[in-house]
C-alpha positions as CSV (number, residue, x, y, z in Angstrom):
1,X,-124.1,31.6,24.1
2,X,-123.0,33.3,27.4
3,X,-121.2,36.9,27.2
4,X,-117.7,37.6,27.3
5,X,-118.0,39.2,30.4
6,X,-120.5,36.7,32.2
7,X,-117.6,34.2,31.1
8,X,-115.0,36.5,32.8
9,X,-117.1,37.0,35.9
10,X,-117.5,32.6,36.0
11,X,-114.0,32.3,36.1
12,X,-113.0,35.2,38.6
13,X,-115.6,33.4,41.0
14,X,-114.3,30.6,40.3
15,X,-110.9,30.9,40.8
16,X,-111.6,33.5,43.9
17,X,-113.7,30.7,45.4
18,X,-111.4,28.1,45.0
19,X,-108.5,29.3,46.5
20,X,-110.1,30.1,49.2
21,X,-111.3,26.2,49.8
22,X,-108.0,25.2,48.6
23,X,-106.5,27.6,51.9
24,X,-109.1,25.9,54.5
25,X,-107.8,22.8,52.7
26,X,-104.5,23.1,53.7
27,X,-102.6,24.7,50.8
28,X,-100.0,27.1,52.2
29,X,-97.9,29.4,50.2
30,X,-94.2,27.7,50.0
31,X,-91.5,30.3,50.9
32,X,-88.8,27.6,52.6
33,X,-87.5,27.7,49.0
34,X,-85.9,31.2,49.8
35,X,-83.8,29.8,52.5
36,X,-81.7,27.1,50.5
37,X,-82.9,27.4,46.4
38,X,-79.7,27.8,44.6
39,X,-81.0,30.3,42.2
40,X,-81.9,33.0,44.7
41,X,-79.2,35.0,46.7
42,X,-78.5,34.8,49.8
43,X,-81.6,36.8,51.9
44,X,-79.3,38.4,54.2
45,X,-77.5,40.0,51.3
46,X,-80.6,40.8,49.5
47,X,-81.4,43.0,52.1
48,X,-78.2,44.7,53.3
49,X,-76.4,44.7,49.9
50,X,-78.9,44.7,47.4
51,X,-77.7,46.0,44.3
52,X,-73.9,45.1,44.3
53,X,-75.0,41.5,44.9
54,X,-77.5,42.1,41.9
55,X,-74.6,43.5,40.0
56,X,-72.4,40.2,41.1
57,X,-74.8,38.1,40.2
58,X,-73.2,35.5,37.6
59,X,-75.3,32.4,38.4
60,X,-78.7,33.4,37.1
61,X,-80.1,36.2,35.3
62,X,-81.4,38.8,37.9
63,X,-85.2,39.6,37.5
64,X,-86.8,37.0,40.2
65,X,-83.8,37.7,42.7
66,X,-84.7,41.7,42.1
67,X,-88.6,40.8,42.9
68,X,-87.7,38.7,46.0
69,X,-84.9,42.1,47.2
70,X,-87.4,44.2,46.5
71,X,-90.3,42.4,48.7
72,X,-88.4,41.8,51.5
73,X,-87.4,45.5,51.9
74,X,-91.0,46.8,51.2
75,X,-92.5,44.0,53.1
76,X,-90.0,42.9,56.0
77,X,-92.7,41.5,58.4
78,X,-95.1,40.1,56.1
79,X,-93.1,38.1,53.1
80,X,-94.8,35.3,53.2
81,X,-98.4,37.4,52.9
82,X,-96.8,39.6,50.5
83,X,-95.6,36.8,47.8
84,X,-98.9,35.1,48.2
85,X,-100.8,37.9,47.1
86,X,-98.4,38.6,44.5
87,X,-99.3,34.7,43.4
88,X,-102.6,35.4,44.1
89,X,-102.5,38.3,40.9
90,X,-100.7,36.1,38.7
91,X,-102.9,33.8,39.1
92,X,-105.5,35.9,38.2
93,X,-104.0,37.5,35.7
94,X,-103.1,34.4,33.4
95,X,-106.4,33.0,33.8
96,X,-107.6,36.2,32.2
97,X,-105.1,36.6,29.7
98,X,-105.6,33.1,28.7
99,X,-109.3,33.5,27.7
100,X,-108.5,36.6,26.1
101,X,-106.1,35.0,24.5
102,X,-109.1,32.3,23.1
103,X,-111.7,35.1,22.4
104,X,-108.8,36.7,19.9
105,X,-108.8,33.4,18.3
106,X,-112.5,33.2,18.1
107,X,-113.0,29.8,20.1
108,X,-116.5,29.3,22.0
109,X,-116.7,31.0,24.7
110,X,-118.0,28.0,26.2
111,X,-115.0,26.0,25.2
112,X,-112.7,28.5,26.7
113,X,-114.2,28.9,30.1
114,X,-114.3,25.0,30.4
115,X,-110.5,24.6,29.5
116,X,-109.4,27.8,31.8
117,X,-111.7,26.4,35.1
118,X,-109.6,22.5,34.6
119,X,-106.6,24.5,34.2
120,X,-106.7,26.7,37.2
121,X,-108.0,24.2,39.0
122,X,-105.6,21.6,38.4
123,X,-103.9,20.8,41.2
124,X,-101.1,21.7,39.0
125,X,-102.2,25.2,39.2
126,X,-102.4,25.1,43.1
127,X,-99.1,24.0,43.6
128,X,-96.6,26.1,40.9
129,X,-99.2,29.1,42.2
130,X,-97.9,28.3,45.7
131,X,-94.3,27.9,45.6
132,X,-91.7,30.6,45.7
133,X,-90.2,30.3,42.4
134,X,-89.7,32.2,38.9
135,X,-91.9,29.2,36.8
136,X,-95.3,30.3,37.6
137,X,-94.0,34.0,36.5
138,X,-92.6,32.7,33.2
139,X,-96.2,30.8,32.7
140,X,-98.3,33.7,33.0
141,X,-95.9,35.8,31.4
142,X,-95.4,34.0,28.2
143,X,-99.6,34.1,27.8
144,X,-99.9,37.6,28.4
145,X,-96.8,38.1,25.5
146,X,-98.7,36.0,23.6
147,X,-102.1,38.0,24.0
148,X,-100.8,41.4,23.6
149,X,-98.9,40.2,20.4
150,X,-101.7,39.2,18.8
151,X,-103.4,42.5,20.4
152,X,-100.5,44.4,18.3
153,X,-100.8,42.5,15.2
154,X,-104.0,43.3,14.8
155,X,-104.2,46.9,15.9
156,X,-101.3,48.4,15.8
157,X,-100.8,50.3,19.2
158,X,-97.5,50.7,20.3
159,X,-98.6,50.6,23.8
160,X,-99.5,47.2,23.2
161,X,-96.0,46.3,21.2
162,X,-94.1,47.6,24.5
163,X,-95.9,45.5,26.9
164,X,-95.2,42.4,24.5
165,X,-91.9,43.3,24.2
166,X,-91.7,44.2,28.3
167,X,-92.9,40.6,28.9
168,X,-90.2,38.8,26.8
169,X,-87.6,41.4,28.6
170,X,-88.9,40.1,31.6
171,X,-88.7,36.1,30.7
172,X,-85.3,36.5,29.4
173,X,-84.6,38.2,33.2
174,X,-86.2,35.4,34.9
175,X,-84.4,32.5,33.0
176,X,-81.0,32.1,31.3
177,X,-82.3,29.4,28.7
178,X,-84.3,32.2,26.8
179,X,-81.2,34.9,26.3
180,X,-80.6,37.5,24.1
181,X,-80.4,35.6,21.0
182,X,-83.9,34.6,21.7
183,X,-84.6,38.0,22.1
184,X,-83.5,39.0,19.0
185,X,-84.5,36.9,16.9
186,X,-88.5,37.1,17.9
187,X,-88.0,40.9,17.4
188,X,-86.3,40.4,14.3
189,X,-89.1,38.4,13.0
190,X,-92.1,39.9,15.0
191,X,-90.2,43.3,12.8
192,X,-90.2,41.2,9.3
193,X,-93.9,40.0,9.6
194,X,-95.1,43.4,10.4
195,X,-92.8,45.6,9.1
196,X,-95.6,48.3,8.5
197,X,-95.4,49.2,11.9
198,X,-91.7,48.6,11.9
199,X,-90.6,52.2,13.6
200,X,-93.3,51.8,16.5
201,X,-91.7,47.9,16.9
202,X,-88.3,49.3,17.5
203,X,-89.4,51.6,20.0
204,X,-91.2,49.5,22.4
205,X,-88.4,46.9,21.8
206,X,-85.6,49.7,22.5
207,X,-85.6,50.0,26.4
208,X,-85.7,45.8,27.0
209,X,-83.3,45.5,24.3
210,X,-81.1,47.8,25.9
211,X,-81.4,46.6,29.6
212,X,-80.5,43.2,28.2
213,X,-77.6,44.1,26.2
214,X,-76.2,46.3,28.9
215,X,-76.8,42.9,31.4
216,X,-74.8,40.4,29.1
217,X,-72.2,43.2,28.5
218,X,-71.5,43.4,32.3
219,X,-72.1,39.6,33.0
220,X,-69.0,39.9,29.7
221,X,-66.6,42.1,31.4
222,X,-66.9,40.5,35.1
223,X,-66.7,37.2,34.3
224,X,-65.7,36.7,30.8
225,X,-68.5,34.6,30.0
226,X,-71.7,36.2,27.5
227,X,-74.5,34.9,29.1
228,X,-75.4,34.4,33.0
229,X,-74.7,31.2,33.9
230,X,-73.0,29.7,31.0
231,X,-69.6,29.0,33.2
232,X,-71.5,28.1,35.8
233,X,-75.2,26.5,35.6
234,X,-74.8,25.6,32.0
235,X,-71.5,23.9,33.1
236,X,-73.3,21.4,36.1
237,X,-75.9,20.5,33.8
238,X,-73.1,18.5,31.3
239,X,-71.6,17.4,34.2
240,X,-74.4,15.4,34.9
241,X,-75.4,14.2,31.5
242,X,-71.9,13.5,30.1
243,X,-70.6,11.4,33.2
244,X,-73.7,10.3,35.2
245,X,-74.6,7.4,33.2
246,X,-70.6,6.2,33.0
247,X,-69.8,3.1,35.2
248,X,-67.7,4.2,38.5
249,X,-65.2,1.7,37.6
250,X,-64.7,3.6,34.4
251,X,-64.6,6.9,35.9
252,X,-61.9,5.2,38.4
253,X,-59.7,3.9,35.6
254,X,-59.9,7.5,34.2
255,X,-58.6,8.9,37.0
256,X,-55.7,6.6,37.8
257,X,-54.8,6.9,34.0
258,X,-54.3,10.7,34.5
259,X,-56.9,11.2,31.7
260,X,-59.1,13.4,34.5
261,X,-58.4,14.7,37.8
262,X,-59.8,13.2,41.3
263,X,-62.8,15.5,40.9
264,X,-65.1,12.9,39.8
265,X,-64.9,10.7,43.0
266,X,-66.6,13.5,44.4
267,X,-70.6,14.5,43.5
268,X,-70.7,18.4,42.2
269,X,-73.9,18.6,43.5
270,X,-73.0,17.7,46.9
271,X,-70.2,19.2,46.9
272,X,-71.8,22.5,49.4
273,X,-72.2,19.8,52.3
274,X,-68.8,18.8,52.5
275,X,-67.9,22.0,54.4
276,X,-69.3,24.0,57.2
277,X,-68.5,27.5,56.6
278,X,-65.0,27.6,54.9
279,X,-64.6,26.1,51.4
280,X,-60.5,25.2,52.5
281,X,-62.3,22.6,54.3
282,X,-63.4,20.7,51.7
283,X,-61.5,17.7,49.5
284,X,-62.3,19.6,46.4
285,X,-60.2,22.4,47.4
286,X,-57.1,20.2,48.0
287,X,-57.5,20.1,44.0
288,X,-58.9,23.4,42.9
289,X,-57.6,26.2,45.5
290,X,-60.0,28.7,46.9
291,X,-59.0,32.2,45.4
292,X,-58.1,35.5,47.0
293,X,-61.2,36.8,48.4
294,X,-62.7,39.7,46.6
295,X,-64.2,41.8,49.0
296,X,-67.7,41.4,47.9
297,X,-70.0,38.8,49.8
298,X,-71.8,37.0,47.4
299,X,-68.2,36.4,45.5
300,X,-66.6,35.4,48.9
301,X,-69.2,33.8,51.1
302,X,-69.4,30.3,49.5
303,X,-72.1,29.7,52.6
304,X,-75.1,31.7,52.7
305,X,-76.5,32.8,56.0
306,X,-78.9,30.3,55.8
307,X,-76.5,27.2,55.9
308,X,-76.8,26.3,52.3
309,X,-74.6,27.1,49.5
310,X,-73.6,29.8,47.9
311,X,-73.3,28.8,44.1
312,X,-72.2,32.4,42.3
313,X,-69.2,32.5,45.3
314,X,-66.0,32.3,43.0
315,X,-64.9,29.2,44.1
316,X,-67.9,27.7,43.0
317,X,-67.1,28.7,39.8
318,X,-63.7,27.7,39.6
319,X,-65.0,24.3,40.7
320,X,-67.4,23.8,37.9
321,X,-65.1,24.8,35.2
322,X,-62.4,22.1,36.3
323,X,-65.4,19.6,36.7
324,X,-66.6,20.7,32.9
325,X,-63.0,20.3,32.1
326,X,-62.7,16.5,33.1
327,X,-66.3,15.9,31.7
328,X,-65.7,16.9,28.6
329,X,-62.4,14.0,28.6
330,X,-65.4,11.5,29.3
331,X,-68.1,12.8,26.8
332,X,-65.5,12.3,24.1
333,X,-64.6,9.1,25.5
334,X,-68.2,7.5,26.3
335,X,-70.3,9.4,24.1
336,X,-73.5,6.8,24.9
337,X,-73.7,8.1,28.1
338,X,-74.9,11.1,27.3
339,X,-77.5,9.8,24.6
340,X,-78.8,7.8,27.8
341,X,-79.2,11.4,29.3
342,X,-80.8,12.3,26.8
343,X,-83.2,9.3,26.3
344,X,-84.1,9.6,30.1
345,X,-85.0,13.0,29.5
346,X,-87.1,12.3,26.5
347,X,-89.0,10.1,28.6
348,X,-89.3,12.4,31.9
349,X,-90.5,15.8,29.2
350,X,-94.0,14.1,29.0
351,X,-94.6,13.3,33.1
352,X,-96.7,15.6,34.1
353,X,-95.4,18.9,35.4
354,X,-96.2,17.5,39.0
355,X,-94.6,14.1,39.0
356,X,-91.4,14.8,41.4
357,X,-92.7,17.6,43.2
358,X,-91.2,20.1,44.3
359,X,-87.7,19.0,42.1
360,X,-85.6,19.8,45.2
361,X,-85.6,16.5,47.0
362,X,-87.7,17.7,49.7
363,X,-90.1,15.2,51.2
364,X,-93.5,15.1,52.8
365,X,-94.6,18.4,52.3
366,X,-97.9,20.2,53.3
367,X,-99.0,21.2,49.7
368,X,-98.6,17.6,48.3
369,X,-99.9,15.5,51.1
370,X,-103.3,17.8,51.0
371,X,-103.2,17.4,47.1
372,X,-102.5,13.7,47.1
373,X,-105.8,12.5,45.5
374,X,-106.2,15.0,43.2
375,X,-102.8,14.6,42.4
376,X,-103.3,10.4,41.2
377,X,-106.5,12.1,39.5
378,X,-104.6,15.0,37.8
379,X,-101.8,12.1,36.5
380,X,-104.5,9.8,35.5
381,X,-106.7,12.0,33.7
382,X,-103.8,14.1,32.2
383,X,-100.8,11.1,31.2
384,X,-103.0,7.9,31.8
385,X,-100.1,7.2,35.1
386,X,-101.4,4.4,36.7
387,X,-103.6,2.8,34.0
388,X,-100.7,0.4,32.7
389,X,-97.3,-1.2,35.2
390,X,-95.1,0.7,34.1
391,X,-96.2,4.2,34.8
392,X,-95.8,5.5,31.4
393,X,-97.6,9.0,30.5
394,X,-98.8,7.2,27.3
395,X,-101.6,9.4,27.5
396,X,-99.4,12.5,27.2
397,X,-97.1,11.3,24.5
398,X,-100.9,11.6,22.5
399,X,-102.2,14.6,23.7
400,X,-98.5,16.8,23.6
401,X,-97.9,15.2,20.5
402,X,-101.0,15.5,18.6
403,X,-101.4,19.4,19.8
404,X,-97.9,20.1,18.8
405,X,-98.6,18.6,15.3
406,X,-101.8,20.8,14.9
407,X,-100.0,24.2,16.0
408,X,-97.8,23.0,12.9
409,X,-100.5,22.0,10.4
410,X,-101.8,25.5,11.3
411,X,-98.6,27.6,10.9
412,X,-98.0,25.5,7.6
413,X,-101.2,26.8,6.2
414,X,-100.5,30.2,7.0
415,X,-97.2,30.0,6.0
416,X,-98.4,28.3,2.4
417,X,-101.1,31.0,1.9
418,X,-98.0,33.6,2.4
419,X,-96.4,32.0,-0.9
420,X,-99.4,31.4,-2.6
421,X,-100.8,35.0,-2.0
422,X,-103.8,33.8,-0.5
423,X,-102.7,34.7,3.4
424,X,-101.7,37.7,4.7
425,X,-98.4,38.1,5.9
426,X,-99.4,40.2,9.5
427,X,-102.2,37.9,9.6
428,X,-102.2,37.9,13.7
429,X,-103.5,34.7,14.1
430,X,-100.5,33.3,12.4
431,X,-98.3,35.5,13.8
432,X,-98.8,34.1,17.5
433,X,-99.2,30.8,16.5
434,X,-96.4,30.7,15.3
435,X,-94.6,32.4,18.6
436,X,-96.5,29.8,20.4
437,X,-95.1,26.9,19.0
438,X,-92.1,28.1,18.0
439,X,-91.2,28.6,21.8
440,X,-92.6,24.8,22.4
441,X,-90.5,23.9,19.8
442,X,-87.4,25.9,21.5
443,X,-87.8,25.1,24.8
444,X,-88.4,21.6,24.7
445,X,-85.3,19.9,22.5
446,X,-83.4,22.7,25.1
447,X,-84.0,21.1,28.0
448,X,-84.2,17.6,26.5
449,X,-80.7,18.0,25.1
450,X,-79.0,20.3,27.7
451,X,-80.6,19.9,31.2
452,X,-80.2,17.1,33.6
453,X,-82.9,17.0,34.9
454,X,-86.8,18.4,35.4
455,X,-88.2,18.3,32.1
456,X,-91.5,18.2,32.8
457,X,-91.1,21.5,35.5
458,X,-89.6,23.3,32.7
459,X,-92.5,22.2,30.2
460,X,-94.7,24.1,32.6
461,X,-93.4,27.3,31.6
462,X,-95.4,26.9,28.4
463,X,-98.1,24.8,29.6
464,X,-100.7,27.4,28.9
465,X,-100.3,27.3,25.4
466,X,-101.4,23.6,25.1
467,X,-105.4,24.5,26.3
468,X,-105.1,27.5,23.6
469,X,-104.4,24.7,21.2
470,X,-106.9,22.5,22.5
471,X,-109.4,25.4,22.4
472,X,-108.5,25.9,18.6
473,X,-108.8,22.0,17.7
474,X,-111.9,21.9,19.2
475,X,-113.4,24.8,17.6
476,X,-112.2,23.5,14.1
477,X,-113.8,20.5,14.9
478,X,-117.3,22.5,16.3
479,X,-117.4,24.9,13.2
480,X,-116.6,21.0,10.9
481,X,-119.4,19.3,12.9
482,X,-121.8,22.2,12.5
483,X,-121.1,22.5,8.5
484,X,-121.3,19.3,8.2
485,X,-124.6,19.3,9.9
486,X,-126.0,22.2,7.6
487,X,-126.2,24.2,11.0
């Protein structure tokens, strides 16, 4: 049985090694995404007016467009060098965590290292690792949560509580979908199951808690709206699944009815190209007027300085709501075409997290081109894509099903040996099983239900819990074989 840290050392040389071969490749860190993403500010403003853009922002939550302000004002030269090696430690830093995580559990060492070294060399790895965006973040942050929860539960050290609590502050900064409530409610029950420790829980949780409150109060009182982006991004995503699937001719009838306004002949999404640089120009404006400029950029400037649009201007917003407005007239009216969303999602959740690559409509890229064959190897080995004609991951509606049914045969036990007496309440294994799959089983009906589109990118952002319950099926199926054996 090899040592913990001969295992650690494998997988730093591994991973150390491999990027490396990956670079003289042709992998190359992905920082276009700065210029025209629609979740990050403008760069311009970012750099000459940081914090009241930060303060303005109503679009998204603020964390990743803080990190990418930050780096350009310590870094303006180097960027591109300076978010790679940022990267670079994440990467690092979840594979880590994530055998940590496995050693907690007590799985074989030499079933962890194997599942870490496919994981981080997945070409799956290599390309979230090297794009400028907030899901590698959430990845690697939801694993070290989980780590240093079960690090908690079992010790007790407040130090440990605050950076668990610090890393769910942090996710709920990076992405909208897991807001206060979420929050709350893991503190609330992280607080119930180990309520010993109850007065050291509420003060690591006190400065996040805080911070977030004081964020939804101000998103409250300068928009009106609770949560970052719920007039906004929340409001394009119905668009989409309530009137996408409805026949034009429909939507026309609508229209000429006087049920909805004109909007609809027009595509939201588009709607940033049919303007150069002053919204007045565009037919959307004819039927929802640009308002009185406010005096602050990122409100005013519905064109960044890039050339692409500039979704938290108020106009923007205004736009949105009318378009929800009319949408809503058509969900009520053809409520099957937002079931079909929602069937099309199903079906795109269990792709793997690299089928559409990079999700913004970009097309022959660097990364993918040099990944294409391990990219049909990744999608064969991982969904079975490309063993049947119709492209189905039937391999993955197994794999992510039968894991996700284990993490609940698990958390049933535990939760039967509470009532029973026979389990221990702070039990820490239970415990972060249960956070595990209980953010699986959050996220996913959230994005199946809600989003338009990228399922399997947003299944990403808990992908590394899947090898942790791997890693524990197979161990309960080594320790089975090995009784079983009289071993």
């Amino acid at each position: 049985m090899p040592s913990r840290r001969v295992c650690l050392f494998l997988i730093a040389a591994v991973f150390a090694i491999s990027r490396l071969l990956y670079f003289l490749w042709g992998v190359r860190f992905d920082t276009e995404t700065l210029s025209f993403y629609f979740q990050v500010i403008d760069p311009l403003l970012l750099k000459v007016d940081f914090w009241r853009s930060i303060l303005y922002l109503e679009w998204q939550v603020p964390v990743f467009n803080i990190f990418l302000g930050t780096v350009l004002k310590l870094f303006p030269s180097h960027t591109a060098e300076a978010f790679q090696a940022v990267y670079l430690g994440l990467g690092l830093v979840l594979s880590f965590s994530l055998f940590e995580l496995m050693r907690v559990f007590r799985v074989d060492l030499r079933i962890a290292t194997v599942l870490i070294l496919f994981f981080i060399l997945s070409p799956s790895a290599i390309l979230y690792e090297n794009i400028l965006f907030y899901e590698y973040p959430l990845t690697v942050l939801f694993c070290v949560a989980a780590l240093f929860l079960h690090r908690f539960a079992s010790q007790g050290k407040t130090r440990d509580a605050l950076v668990f609590f610090c890393s769910l502050g942090l996710i709920s900064g990076l992405r909208g979908a897991y807001h206060l409530l979420w929050y709350v409610a893991i503190v609330s029950a992280v607080a119930w199951t180990l309520g010993k420790w109850r007065t050291r829980i509420i003060w690591a949780a006190a400065i996040p808690s805080l911070l977030l409150t004081a964020l939804y109060a101000k998103n409250l009182v300068a928009f009106g709206s609770l949560a970052p982006g719920a007039r906004t991004l929340a409001g394009q995503n119905f668009v989409r699944m309530a009137t996408d699937l409805v026949p034009v001719d429909e939507i026309n009838r609508m229209i000429a009815a006087g049920e909805i306004s004109p909007l609809l002949h027009y595509d939201l999404f588009a709607m940033g190209k049919d303007f150069d640089s002053d919204p007045g120009q565009s037919p959307v404006a004819r039927i929802v007027p640009v308002p009185p400029e406010t005096g602050i950029p990122i409100l005013d400037d519905c064109r960044k300085s890039t050339g692409s649009f500039n979704w938290n201007c108020t106009w923007a917003g205004d736009v949105v709501s009318a378009y929800r407005r009319d949408a809503m007239v058509v969900f009520r009216a053809h409520p099957e075409a937002w079931v079909g969303a929602v069937r099309a999602n199903l079906a795109r959740y269990f792709h793997p997290d690299t089928d559409g690559w990079p999700f913004d409509g970009r097309q022959d890229l660097r990364n993918p081109k040099v990944l294409a064959r391990l990219l049909t190897l990744y999608r064969l080995i991982t969904a079975g894509e490309g063993l049947t004609a119709s492209g189905r991951p039937w391999l993955a509606y197994i794999w992510v099903t039968a894991l996700i049914v284990f993490g609940v045969w698990r958390v049933r036990d535990w939760i039967t040996g509470i009532v029973s007496k026979t389990a221990l309440r702070d039990d820490a294994d239970g415990i972060v099983l249960t956070f595990m799959l209980a953010n699986i089983l959050f996220l996913s009906p959230v994005v199946i239900l809600l989003s338009c589109g990228d399922q399997n990118r947003y299944r990403s952002e808990i992908s590394a819990f899947f090898p942790v319950l791997l890693g524990l099926a197979l161990e309960r199926f080594r320790r089975f074989k090995a009784e079983a054996s009289g071993v």
